[in-house]
C-alpha positions as CSV (number, residue, x, y, z in Angstrom):
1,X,89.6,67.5,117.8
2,X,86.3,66.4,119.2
3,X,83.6,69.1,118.8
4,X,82.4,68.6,122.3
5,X,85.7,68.7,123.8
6,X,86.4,71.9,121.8
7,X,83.3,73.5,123.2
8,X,84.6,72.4,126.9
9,X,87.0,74.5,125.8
10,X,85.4,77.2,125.1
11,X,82.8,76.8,128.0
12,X,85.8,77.1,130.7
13,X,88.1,79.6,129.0
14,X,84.7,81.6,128.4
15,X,83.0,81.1,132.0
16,X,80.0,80.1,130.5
17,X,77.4,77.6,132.0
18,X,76.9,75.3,129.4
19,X,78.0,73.7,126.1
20,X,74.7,74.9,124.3
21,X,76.0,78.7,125.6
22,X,79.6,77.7,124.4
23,X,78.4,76.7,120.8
24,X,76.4,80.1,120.4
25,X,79.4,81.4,121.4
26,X,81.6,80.1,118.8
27,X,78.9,80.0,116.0
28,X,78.4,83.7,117.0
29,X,81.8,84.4,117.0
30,X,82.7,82.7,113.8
31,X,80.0,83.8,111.9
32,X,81.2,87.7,113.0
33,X,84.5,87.0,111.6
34,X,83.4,85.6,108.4
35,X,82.0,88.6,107.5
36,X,85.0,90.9,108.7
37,X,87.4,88.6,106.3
38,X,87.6,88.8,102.6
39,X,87.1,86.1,99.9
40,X,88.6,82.6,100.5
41,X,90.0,83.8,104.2
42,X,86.7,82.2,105.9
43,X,86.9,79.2,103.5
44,X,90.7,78.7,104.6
45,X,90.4,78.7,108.6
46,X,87.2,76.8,108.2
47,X,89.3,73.8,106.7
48,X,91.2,73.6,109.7
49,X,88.3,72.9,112.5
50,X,86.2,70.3,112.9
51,X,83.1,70.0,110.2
52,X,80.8,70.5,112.9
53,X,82.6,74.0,113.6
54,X,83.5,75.0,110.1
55,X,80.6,75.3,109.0
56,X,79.5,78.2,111.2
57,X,82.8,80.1,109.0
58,X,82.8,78.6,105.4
59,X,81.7,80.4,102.7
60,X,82.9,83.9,101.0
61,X,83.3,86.5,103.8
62,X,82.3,89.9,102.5
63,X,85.4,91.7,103.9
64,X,83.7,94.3,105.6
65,X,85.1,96.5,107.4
66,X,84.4,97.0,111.4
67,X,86.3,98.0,114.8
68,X,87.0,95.1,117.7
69,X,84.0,97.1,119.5
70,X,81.4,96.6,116.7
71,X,82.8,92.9,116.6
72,X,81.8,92.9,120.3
73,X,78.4,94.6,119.9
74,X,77.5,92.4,117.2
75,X,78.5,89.0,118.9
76,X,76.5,90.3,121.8
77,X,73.4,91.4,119.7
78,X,73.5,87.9,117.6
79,X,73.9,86.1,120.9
80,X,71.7,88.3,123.1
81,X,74.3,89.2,126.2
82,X,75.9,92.2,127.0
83,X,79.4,93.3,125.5
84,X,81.3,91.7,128.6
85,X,80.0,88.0,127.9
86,X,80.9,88.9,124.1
87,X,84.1,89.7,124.9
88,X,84.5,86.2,127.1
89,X,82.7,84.2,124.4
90,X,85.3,85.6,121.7
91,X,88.5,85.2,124.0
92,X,87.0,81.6,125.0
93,X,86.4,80.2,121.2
94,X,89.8,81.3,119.8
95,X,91.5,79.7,123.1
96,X,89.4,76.2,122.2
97,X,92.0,75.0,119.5
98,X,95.2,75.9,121.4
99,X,93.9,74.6,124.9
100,X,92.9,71.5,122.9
101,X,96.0,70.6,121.5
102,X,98.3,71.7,124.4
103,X,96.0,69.5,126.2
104,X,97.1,66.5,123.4
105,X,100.8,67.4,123.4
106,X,100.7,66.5,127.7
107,X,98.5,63.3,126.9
108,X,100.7,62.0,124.0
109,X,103.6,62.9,126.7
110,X,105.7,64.8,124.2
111,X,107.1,68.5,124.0
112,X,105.5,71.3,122.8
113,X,108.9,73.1,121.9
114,X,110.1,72.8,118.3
115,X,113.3,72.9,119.4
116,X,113.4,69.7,120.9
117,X,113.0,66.4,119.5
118,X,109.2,64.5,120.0
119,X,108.6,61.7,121.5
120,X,105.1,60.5,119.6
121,X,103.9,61.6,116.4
122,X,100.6,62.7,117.5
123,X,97.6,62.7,115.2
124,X,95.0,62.9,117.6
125,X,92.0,65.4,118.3
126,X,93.0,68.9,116.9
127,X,95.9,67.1,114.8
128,X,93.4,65.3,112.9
129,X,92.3,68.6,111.0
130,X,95.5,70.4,111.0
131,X,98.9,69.5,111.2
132,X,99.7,72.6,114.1
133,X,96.9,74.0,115.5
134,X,99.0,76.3,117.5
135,X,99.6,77.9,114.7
136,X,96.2,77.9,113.8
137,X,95.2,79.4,117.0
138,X,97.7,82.0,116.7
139,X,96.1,83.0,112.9
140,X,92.8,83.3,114.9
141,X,94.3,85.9,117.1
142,X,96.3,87.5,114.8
143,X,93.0,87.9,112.9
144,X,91.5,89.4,115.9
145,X,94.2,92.0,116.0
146,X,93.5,92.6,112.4
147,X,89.9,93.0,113.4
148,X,91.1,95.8,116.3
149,X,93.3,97.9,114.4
150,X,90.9,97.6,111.0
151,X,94.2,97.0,109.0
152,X,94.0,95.6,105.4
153,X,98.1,95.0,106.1
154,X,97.5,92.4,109.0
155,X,96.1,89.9,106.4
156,X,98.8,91.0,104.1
157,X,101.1,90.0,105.9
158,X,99.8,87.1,107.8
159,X,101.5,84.3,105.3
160,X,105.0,85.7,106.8
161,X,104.6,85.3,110.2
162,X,104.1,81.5,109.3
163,X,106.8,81.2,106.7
C-alpha cells in the first residue's frame, strides 16, 4: 500500500481536511496503541504497514493499561482536537488498510469472498506488506475492542480468531 493513498484513506473515512491532518491522525493513533499493547504486539502490527507508517508503532509497547475514553482523550491531547475528531481520526486510520485493499480486490477485478475461486493473484498496494490485510484490519479493531473492555483475554485470544 502506498502511504499517501493509505492516508486518503484515512482523510475520507476520518472527514478530515488534509493528508498532513490524516497522518497526525494515524501517528497519533498508533503511537496511543503502542503503548496500550504489551511486548512484541506493537513490533508485530508494525510489520504489516508500510515503513513510512510502522514506524509511528514499532518498538516495545509498555502494556499499559487504559479505557477506550482515555485512548480518546489522549489521541486528542497529542493531536490537539477535541474527543469527537479523536474518535473520527481513530475509526478513520484502522479503516485505511481494509478500504485500501477492498479498493485493490475491485481494481484487480477479483472476489473478495474466500469461498470463491480468484481471478488474479494480487500483490499490489496493501498486499505488498501483508498477505490479507483484511485480516490485518480486523486485528486492528479487535485490538480496539481490547482497548474498550481493558481485557488482558482479548490479546489472549486473538491468535484463534485467525487460526
Amino acid at each position: 500500500m502506498k502511504v499517501d493513498q493509505f492516508f486518503a484513506e484515512v482523510r475520507n473515512l476520518a472527514d478530515l481536511a488534509s493528508t498532513e491532518e490524516a497522518e497526525k491522525a494515524t501517528r497519533a493513533t498508533l503511537e496511543i496503541l503502542r503503548e496500550r499493547k504489551a511486548g512484541n504486539e506493537p513490533s508485530n502490527l508494525a510489520a504489516q504497514l508500510p515503513p513510512e507508517v510502522a514506524s509511528y508503532v514499532e518498538d516495545s509497547g509498555s502494556g499499559e493499561s487504559f479505557s477506550v475514553e482515555e485512548f480518546y482523550v489522549r489521541i486528542a491531547q497529542r493531536e490537539g482536537v477535541d474527543r469527537d475528531a479523536a474518535v473520527r481520526a481513530a475509526c478513520g486510520s484502522r479503516g485505511g488498510a481494509r478500504e485500501m485493499a477492498f479498493r485493490t480486490m475491485r481494481v484487480a477485478e477479483t472476489t473478495i469472498r474466500p469461498d470463491k475461486l480468484v481471478s488474479s493473484l494480487v500483490q499490489d498496494e496493501p498486499f505488498r506488506y501483508t498477505c490479507n490485510p483484511f485480516y490485518l484490519s480486523d486485528a486492528m479493531i479487535y485490538g480496539g475492542i481490547d482497548v474498550l473492555r481493558n481485557s488482558l483475554w482479548a490479546i489472549v485470544f486473538l491468535p484463534l480468531g485467525y487460526s
